[in-house]
N, C-alpha and C positions, 0 to 999 in steps of 0.2 A: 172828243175822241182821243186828243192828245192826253186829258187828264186819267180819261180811262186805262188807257196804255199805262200813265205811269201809276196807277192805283196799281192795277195787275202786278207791274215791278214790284210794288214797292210790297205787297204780299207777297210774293214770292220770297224778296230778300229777306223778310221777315220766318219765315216757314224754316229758310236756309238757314239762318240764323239758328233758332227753337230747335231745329233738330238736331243740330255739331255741325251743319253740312259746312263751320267756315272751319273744319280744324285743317290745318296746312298738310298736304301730300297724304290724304285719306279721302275728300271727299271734293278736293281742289287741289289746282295745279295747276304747273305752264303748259301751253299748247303743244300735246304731243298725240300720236298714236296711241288707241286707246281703243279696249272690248269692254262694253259691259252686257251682262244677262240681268233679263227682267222675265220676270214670270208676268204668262197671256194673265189677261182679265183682271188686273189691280185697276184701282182706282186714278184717277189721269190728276194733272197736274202735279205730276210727282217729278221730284226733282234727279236727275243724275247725276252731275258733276258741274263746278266751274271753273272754266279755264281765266286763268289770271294774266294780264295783260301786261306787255314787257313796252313801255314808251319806243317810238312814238303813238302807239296801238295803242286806240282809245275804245273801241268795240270791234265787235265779231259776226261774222256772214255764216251761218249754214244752210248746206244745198247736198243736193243727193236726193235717196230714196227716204223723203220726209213724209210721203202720203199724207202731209199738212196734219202730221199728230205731232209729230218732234221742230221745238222752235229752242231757239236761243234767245239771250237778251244781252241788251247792250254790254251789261257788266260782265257777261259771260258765263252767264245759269243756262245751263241744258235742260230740257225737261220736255217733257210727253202731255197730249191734251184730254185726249181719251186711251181707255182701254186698247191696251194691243191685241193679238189675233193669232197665233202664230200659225193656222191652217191658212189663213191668209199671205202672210209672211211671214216665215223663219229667221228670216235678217233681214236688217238695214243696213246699206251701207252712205254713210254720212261723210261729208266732209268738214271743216269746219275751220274757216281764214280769219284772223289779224288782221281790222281796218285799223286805216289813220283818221285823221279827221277828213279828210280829204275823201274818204273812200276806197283809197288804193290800198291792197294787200299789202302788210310790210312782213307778214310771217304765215305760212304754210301754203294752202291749205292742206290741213293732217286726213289721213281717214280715219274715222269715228263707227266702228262695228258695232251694233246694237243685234244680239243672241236674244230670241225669244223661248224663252223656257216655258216647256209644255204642263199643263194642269189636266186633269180628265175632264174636257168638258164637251167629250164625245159619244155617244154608243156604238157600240159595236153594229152592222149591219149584212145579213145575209145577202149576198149578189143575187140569192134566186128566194121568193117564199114559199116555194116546193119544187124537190128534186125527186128526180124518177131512174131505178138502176136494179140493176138483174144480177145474182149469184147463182152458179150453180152448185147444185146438194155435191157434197164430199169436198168442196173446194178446200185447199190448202187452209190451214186457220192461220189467222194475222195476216194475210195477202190481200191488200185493199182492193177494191171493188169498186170501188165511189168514192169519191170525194165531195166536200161542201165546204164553200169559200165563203168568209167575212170579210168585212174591211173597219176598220176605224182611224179615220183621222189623225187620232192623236199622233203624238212620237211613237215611231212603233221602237226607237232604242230603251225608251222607258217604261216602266209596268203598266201606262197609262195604254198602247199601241200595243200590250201584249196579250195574244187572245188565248182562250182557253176552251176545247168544245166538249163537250158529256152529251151523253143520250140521257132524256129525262123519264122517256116512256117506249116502251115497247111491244106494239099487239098484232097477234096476241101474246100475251106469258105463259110459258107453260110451264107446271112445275114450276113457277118462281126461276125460272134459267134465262140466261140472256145467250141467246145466238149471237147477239153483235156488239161490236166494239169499238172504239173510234179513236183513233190518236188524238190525246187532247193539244197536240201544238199543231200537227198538219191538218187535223179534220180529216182522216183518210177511215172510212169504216168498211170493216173486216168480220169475216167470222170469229168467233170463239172455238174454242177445241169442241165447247158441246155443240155449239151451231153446228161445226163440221162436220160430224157424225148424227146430230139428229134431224136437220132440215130435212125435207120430204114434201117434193111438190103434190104428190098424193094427198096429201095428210094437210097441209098449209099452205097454198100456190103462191099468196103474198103475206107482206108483211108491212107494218106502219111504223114511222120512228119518229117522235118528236125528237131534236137535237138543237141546245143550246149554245150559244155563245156568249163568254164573259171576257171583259178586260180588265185589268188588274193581274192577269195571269189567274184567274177566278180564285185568290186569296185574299180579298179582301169584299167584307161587308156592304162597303160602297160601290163596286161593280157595275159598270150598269152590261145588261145584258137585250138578248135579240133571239128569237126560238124560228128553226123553219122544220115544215113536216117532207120526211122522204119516204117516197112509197119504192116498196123491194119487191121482184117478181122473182120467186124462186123456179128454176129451170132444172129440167131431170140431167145427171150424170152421165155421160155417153163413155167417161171414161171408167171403162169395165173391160174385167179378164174376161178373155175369149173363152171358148170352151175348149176343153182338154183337145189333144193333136194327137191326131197315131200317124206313123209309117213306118211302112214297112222295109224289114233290115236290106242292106246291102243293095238298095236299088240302082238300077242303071240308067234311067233318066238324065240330060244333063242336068247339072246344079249353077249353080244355085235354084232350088225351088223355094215358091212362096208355099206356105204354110196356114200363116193366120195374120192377123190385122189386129191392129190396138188405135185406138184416134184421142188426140185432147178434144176437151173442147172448143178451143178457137183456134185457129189459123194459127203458123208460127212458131208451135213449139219445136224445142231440138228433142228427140228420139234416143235412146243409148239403150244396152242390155247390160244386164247384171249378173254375172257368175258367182253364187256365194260361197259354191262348189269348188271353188279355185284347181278346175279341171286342167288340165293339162293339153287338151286337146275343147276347144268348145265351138261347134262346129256349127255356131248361129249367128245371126245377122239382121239387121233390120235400118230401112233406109228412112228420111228425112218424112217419107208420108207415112210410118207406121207399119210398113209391110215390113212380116219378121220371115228371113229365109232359114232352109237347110244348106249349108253351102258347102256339105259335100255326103258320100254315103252314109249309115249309119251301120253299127255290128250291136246285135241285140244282146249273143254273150258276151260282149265287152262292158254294154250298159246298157242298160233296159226300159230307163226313165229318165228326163232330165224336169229339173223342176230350174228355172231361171225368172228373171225379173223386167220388167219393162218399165223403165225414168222416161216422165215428161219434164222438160225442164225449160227455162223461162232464156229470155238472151242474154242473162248475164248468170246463167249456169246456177239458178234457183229452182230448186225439184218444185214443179207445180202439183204438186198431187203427192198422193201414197203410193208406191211401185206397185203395177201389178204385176200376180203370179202368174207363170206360164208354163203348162203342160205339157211335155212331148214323152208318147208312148210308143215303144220302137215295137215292131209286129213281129211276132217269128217267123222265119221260113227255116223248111228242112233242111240244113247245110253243114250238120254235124254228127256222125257217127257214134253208134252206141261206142264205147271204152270197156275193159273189162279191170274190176278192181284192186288188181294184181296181174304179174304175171303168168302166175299158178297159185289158185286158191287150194286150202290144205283143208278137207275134215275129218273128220276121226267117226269109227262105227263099233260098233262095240259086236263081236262074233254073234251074239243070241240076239240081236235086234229082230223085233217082231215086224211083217210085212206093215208095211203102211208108216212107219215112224219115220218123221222128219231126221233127216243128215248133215242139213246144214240149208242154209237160201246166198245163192250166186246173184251178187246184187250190184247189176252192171249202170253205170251214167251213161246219160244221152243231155249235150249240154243245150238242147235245144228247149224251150219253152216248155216248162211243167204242164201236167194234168192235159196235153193239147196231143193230136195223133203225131207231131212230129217228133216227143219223145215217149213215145206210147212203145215200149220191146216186146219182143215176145222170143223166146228160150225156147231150142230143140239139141237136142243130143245127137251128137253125128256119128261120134265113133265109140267104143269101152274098148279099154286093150287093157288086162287080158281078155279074151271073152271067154274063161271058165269059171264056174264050170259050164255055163252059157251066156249067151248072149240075152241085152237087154236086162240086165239086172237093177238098174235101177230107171228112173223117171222124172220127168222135171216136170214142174206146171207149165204151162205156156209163159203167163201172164205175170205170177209170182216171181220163178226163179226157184222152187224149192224143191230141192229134193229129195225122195226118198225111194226108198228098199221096196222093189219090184215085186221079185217073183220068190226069193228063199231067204235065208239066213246065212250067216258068211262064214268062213271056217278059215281061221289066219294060219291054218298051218297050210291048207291048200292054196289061197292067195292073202298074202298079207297086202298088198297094194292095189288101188287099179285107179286107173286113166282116164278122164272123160275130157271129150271136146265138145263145147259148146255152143252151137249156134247162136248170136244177139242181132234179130236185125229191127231196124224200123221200116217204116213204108216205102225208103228208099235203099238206105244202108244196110250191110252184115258185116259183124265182126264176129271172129271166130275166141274165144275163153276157153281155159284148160284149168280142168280141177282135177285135185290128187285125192283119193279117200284112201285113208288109212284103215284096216283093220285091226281092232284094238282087244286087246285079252276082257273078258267081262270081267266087271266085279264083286266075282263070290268069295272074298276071303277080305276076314274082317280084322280092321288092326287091331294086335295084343300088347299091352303094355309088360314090359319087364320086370313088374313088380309091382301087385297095388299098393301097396302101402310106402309111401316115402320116410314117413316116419313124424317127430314133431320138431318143430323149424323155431326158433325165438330170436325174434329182431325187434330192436327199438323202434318207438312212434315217429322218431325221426330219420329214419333211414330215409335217404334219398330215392327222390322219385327216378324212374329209372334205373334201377339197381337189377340186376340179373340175383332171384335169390334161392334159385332152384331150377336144376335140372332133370328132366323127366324124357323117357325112351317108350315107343310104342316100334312094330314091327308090323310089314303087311306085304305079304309073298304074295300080291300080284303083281304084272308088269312093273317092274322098276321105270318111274319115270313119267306116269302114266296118271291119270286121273282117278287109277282106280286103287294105284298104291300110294299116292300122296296122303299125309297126313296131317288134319285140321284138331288143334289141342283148344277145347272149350271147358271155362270152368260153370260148370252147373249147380255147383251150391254150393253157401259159405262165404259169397262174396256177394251181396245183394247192392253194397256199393259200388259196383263194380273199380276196384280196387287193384286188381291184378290182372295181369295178361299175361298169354304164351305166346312165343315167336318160334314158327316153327323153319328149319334150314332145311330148307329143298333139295337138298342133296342126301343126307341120311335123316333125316325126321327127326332128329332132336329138338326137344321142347323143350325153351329156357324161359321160366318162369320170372313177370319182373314186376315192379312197382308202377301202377300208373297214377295213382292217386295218392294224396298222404296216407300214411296207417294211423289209425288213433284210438289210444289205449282206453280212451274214454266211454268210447263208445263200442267196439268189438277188442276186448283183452284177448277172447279166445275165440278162432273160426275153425271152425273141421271143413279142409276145401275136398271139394268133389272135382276130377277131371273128367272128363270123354274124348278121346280118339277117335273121329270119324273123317272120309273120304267125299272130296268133293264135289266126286261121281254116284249117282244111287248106285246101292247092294241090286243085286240080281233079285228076282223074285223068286221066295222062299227061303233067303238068307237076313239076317236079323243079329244086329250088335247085340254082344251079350256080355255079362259083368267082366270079360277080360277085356274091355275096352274102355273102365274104367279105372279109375285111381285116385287114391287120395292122401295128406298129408293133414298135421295139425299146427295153424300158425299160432304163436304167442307172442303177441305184442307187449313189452315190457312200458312204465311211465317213463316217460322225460318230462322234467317241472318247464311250463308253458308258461309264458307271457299273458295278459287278462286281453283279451277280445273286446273292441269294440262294436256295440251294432252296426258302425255307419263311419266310414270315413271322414264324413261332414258332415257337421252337427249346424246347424242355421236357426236363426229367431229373429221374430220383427219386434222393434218396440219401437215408441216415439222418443224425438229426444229430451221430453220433458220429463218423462217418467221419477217419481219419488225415490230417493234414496231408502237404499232395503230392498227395493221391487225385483221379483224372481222373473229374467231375464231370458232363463232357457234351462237347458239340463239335460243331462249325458247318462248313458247309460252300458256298461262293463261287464263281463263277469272271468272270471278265469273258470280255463278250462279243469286244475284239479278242484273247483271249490273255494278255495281260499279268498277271504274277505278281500274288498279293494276300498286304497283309498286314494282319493281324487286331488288334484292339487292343478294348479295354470302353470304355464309358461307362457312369454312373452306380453303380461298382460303391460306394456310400458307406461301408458298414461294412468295407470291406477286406479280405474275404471271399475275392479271386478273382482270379488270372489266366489269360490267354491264350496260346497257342504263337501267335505273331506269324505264322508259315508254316504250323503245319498246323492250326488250330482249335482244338485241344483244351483244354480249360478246367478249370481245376485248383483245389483249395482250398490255402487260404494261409495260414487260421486257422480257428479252431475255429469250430463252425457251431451256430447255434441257436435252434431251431424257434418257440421261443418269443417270440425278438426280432424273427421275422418271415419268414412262409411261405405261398404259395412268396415267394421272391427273387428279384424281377425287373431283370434291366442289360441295357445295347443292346451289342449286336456290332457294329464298325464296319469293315467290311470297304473296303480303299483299294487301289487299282492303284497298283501299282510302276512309276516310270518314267510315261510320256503327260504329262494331265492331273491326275495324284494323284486322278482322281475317286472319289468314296468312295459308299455307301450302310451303310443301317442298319437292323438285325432286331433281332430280342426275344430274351432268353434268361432264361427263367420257371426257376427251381431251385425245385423241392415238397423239403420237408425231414419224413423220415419222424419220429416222435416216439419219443424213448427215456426212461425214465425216471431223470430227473435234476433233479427239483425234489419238494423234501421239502414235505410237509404242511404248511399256516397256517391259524390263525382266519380265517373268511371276513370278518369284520371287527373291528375295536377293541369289545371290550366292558368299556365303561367304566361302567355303571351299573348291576351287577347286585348284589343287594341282598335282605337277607331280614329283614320286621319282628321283631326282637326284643323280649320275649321267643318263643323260637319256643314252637305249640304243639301242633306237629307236627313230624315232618321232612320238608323241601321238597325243592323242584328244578326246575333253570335249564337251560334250552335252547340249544344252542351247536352252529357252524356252524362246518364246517371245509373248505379246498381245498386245490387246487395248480394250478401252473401247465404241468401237463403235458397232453397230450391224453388225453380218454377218449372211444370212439368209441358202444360201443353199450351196456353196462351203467353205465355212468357209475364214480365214483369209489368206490373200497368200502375208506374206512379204519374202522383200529380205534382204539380208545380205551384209556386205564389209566390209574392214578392211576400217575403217575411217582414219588413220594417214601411209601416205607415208614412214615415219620412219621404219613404223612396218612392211608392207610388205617383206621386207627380212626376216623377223623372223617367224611371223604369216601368216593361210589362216584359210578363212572363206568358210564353202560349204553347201550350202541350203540342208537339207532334206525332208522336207514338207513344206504346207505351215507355220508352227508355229516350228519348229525346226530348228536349225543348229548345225553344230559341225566345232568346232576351234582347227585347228590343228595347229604342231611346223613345221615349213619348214625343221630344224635343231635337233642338238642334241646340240650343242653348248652353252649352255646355264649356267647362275649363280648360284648360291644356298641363290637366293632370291625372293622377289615378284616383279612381272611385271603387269602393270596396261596395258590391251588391250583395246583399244576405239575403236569400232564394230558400223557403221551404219546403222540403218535397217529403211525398205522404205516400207510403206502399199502397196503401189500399188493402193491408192483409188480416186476418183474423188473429192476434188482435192486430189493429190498423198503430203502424211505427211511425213516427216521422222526424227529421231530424233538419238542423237548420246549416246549409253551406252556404261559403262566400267566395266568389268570384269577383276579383280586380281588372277593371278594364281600366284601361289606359286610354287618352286623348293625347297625342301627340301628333306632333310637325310628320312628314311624311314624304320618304325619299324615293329612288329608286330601288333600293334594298327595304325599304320596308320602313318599318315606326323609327326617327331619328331621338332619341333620348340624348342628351348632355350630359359628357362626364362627369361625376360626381365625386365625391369624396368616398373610398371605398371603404370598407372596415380592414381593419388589419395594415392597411398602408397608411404609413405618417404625413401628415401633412406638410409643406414647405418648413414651416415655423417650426414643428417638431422637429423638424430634419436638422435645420440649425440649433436646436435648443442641445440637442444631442450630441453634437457634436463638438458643442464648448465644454459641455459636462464633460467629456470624455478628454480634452484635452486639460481641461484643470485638474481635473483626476492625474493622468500623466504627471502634471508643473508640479504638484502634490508630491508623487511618490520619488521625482527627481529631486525634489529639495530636502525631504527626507534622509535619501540617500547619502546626499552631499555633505549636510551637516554629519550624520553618522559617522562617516569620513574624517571631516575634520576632529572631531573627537576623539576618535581612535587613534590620530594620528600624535594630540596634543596627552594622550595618556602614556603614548609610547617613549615621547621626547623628555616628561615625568621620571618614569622609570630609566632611564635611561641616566637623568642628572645624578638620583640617589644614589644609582649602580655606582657612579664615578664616586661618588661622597665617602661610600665603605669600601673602596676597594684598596688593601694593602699595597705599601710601596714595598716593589723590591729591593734587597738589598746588595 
């Protein structure tokens, strides 16, 4: 047994050894406080750490939570016998003493934490393998209904314990639509927007739902998963709008009165109304069970209908439902008086009016409910003053209001005016009306113009619209003032454009002729106008306008040289933007109005895109064309008469440039900071954004992803998440604690299919509280220590340089002056 024991040692030591486990302060050390993680399910007799023994410590005692997997050895190898567990246990907590020979502890004991790190080596499990739950039709959509619970084992902090639920089938389908939905992290299932509206316990009373469970956060391949079936009974909708409400106005009951009723459908909810009306006065109410009141009288001519809204809502003030509408229809009662619609209505009768013709219609309000007996009038005549030359001369309808000429014809020199009072009553009411009829002179006398002929008139094509360009006089000797002497000036030929208008002044009838539309020489140089002078009022019978009620004048329109005319403001063409150089693009079309030739020319074509056929429009490309620099392309067309005035005008020419695909795939921006704490102790992964610059109209851009260098594939994957994302993960954990440059190729997928190769630099570095910790380096542009001094001598020898320079200069200057100086003395005259 004893040799046994030390064989075990003496493998172990060996193992220890083979693996580095003796390098100093990495994998051994002195007896202290100490955590390690081990991942569940490795293979056993794996070694930990060993603790090194400080004299007179000749071995070591561990105790604790060892569940006789975790031993030590005398030399102080830690190590495990079998597989760990961690549903079992998550921690150990170990101690672990310094013997002497003797036995007795000379040092600790430390505590020794053993972390067991989770692996997936659970499935996921439903708490029930079928659940049974009830919707009702119109229910709110997304407001769960049901729930269904999992469980797994594992770490639920890591993807191993993270579950993930879908529905996998649904029956029946109809139309391929899914009524229901489920939170994939809570398991909570809810209608759809279309379940909401098309459930129908008529039509479908239940429903079946296979519903899965994965771990992994159901993103990866190795998932293990769990399916339960839930059967759903669909229940009919109670909550429904009432039926329309009437009452009637002005009641005197006490109030608050009930009305109508609205219910959810379960116990509990809160009640509120809704005014969209943002009335001023809203004179309704409804309590905590759904009874909606009037809570006070109502006035029909005030308002006649009210249309409001009834919210069910949940206890934390979530609308359970759609509002419904609510009807109230106010009833009339008789409580308002006909009105008459003035003080004194005025009408006018002309002396020779024949028995029976209409005089005018006395057309009184009743503000009580239309079409009903409460504003049903009826009309009597009470008094006429004068009563000559008898009484009763005129008559009203009952029902109408209208009246007319009785018994004779009226004579305004006898009575120019008369009086009438009018009875208005309804079934309760009378109001008394006063009408005045005027007697008015007939009209037998026809207007005469002052002269038919005005003469001939010559204005430019340009004369402005509204211009007064002729005055005209007709006369008519009936009543001044009257309907039958006023004068209406109509031109009846010579003007089929209708070009011209008269405005006549109501005080003496002049007619002043003016411009309503341009004149244009082009088309009428010469009009012969025709006028008529007729009255508002018809002629008597056997009186008949006759040629002095006409008149006429002759216009001549002189040229003025016009600007050329475009057909169309804006001119538009589609082309692709690959189209061939040369290729006719669009074309304009001009002409002036005297005739004269045009020639066509661009303005603002700036990219140089474009020319024009100088004579016939046509507009051409001149370079390549490209959507992306800018669509549509808009230049003016400047259209100029040949020969006249040169005068020119100017149109739009919009070019839309269809999209072809000609720009390859880019990062959607600089990613300069991506980075993974090392050491890793997992494999990770970075999220990256890709574009182009080409159009995509309704499914957007759908590239693909690869690691572009075969090198990398061991290390790096790439995995498409949309079509405009990916994420790049490590295969390993293995990695250095520095930057790695990935070169990632991504493919448009477009006709023709682009594809181009990017590189993203991720970083491995140490990792702080702020983030990736990098070591300062040596920057560019900053000198380094050595330069710093190098520079610095230079600069001072430079200096010693131009000082000794100078000095010598100095002395030299000085020894040429003391030269000249000697000779001076040598020639210089003695005086005498």
């Amino acid at each position: 047994m004893i040799l046994q024991a030390h064989l075990h040692s003496l493998c172990l030591l060996m193992l220890y050894l083979a693996t580095g486990y003796g390098q100093e302060g990495k994998f051994s050390g002195p007896l202290k406080p100490m955590t390690f993680s081990i991942y569940e399910g490795q293979e056993p007799s794996q070694i930990i750490f060993q603790f090194k023994a400080n004299p007179p410590a000749v071995t070591f005692e561990l105790t604790g939570e060892t569940d006789n997997i975790f031993k030590i050895e005398r030399e102080g190898l830690l190590y495990y016998t079998k597989a760990l567990d961690r549903e079992t246990r998550s921690t150990h907590n170990l101690q672990v003493a310094a013997l002497d020979a003797n036995g007795a502890i000379v040092e600790g004991p430390v505590p020794i934490t053993i972390e067991v790190k989770d692996v997936n080596d659970n499935r996921p499990t439903f708490l029930q393998s079928k659940y049974e739950g009830s919707v009702r039709q119109n229910s709110r959509p997304g407001k769960p209904f049901l729930y269904v619970n999992a469980t797994d084992l594992d770490d639920p902090a890591t993807p191993n314990g993270q579950l993930s639920y879908q529905i996998v089938i649904q029956l029946p389908m109809i139309n391929n639509v899914m009524y229901f939905q489920i939170n994939n992290n809570t398991g909570a299932i809810s209608l759809t927007q279309e379940g909401s509206q098309e459930l129908n316990p008529a039509k479908n009373p239940s429903y079946n739902l296979v519903i899965s469970v994965k771990d992994m956060g159901g993103q990866s391949e190795n998932s293990f998963s769990d399916t339960t079936s839930v059967d759903i009974i669909v229940t009919e909708n109670i909550w429904k709008a009432p039926e329309p409400v009437e009452m009637v106005e002005n009641s005197t009951d006490p109030h608050p009165i009930k009305i109508t009723q609205v219910q959810w459908n379960d116990p509990g909810a809160q009640y509120s109304l809704v005014d969209k009306e943002k009335l001023p006065r809203f004179p309704f109410s409804i309590d905590q069970e759904g009874d909606i009141y009037v809570t006070q009288p109502l006035d029909r001519e005030e308002k006649d209908a009210y249309v409001f809204y009834a919210v069910a809502k949940d206890e934390y003030g979530k609308p359970l439902s759609y509002p419904l509408e609510i009807h109230v229809k106010v009833q009339d009662i008789n409580d308002n008086p006909p009105t008459c619609p003035s003080p004194v209505t005025v009408f006018e009768v002309q002396e020779n009016e024949r028995l029976g013709n209409s005089i005018g219609t006395l057309t009184a309000h009743d503000s009580d409910e239309e079409n009903t007996a409460n504003s049903l009038l009826n009309y009597r005549i009470v008094e006429q003053t004068p009563k000559l030359p008898m009484d009763g001369l005129f008559l009203i309808q009952t029902y109408a209001g209208m009246l007319q000429l009785a018994k004779q014809s009226l004579k305004k020199q006898d009575t120019p005016q008369y009086n009438l009072t009018i009875e208005v009553s309804d079934k309760d009411f009378k109001t008394l009306c006063f009408v005045q009829i005027n007697v008015i002179d007939i009209n037998d006398q026809i207007p005469i113009f002052e002269k038919s002929d005005y003469g001939n008139l010559t204005l430019a094509e340009d004369t402005n619209v509204g211009s007064t360009i002729l005055t005209i006089q007709a006369t008519d000797a009936d009543e001044p003032f009257t309907g039958s002497s006023k004068i209406l000036y109509h031109v009846i030929k010579g003007d089929s454009e209708g070009r011209l208008g008269v405005d006549t002044d109501p005080h003496t009838n002049t007619g002043y002729v003016i411009i309503k539309k341009p004149l244009d020489f082009e088309t009428a140089a010469i009009s012969n106008i025709v006028f008529k002078a007729e009255n508002p009022e018809p002629l008597v019978f056997g009186v008949t306008y006759n040629a002095s009620s006409f008149a006429k004048f002759t216009l001549f329109v002189t040229d003025v040289n016009e600007a050329p005319e475009f057909s169309q403001y804006v001119f538009q063409a589609k082309v692709s933007e690959d189209v061939a150089i040369g290729t006719k693009v669009g074309n304009v079309t001009a002409k002036d109005p005297e005739g004269l030739d045009i020639s066509y020319s661009l303005r603002g074509d700036t990219r140089g895109w474009l020319k024009i056929d100088h004579v016939t429009g046509e507009i051409f490309s001149v370079a390549p064309l490209d959507r992306e620099a800018g669509s549509p392309y808009r230049v003016q067309v400047v259209a100029t008469e040949v020969g006249g005035s040169s005068l020119s005008s100017v149109s739009q020419f919009h070019l839309i440039l269809t999209d072809v695909n000609d720009n390859p795939p880019r990062l959607a921006k600089d990613y300069t900071d991506l980075y993974f704490c090392h050491p890793l102790s997992a494999p990770g992964s970075l999220i990256f954004e890709a574009t182009d610059d080409d159009q995509h109209l309704f499914r957007g851009p759908h590239f693909t992803f690869s690691i572009a260098n075969e090198n990398l594939q061991n290390d790096w994957q790439v995995s498409k998440i949309n079509g405009t994302h990916a994420q790049l993960s490590t295969r390993h954990t293995d990695f250095e604690e520095k930057e790695y440059v990935v070169l990632i190729r991504i493919n448009d997928g477009g006709r023709p299919p682009l594809e181009s190769t990017v590189s993203l630099t991720v970083t491995f570095c140490s990792c702080g509280e702020d983030g990736c910790f990098r070591p300062a380096g040596h920057q560019p542009g900053i000198p380094t220590v050595g330069m710093a001094v190098g520079i610095l001598l230079t600069t001072l020898l430079v200096i010693g340089i131009i000082l000794a320079v100078v000095f010598i200069r100095m002395k030299t200057d000085k020894g040429k002056d003391n030269v000249e100086s000697a000779q001076a003395s040598e020639v210089k005259p003695l005086r005498s």
